[in-house]
N, C-alpha and C positions, 0 to 999 in steps of 0.2 A: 509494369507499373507496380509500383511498394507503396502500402500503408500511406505513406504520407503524400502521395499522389492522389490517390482514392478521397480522403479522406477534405484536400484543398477543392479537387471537383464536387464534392458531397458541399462542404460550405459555401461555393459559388453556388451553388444549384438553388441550396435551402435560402443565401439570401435573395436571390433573384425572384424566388415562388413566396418569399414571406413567411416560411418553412422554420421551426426552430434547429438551432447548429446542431449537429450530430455532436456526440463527446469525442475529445480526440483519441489517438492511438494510445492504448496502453493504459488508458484512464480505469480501466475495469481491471485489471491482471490480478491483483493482487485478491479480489473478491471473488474472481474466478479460478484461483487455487486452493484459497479455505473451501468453496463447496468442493472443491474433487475431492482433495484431503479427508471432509465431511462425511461424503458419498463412500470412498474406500472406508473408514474407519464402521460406516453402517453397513457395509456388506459384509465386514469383517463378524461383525456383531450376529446377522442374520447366520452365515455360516460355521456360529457356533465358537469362533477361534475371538483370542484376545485383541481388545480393539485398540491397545498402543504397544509400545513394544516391539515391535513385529522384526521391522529393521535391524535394530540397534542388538536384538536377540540372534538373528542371522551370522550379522558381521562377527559376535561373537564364537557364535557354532562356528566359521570358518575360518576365524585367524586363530583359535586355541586351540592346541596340541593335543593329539588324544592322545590318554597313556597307554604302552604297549601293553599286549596281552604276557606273561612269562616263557609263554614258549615262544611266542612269535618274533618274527626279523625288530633290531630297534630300531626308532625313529631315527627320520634324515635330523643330522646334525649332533645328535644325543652320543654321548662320548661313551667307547666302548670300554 
């Protein structure tokens, strides 16, 4: 049974009992990803690290090249 099974027995039920309609599928999603978002960005905060950025700082750190050391092997791709 999916969501939109649940959800058709939930409204039979509620009109039968004179019960008001449950909201349908999906109807809350979008107010239940601001609070996660919300809730990460406050535990970010409590644990002292920056509360946006976080991401966008990462992908950074891992798609940029670091530059080699002078003694060390050069990087892959870097023309000898």
């Amino acid at each position: 049974m999916n969501a939109m099974h649940q959800y058709l027995f939930d409204t039979y039920r509620a009109a039968r009992l004179g019960e008001p309609m449950p909201p349908a599928p999906g109807t809350h999603d979008v107010a239940v990803l601001r609070s996660v978002r919300d809730r990460r960005r406050f535990e970010r905060v409590l644990a002292g690290r920056p509360a946006r950025g976080g991401r966008l700082a990462a992908l950074r750190r891992r798609l940029r090249p670091r530059a080699s050391r002078p003694g060390g092997p050069p990087r892959r791709g870097a023309a000898r």
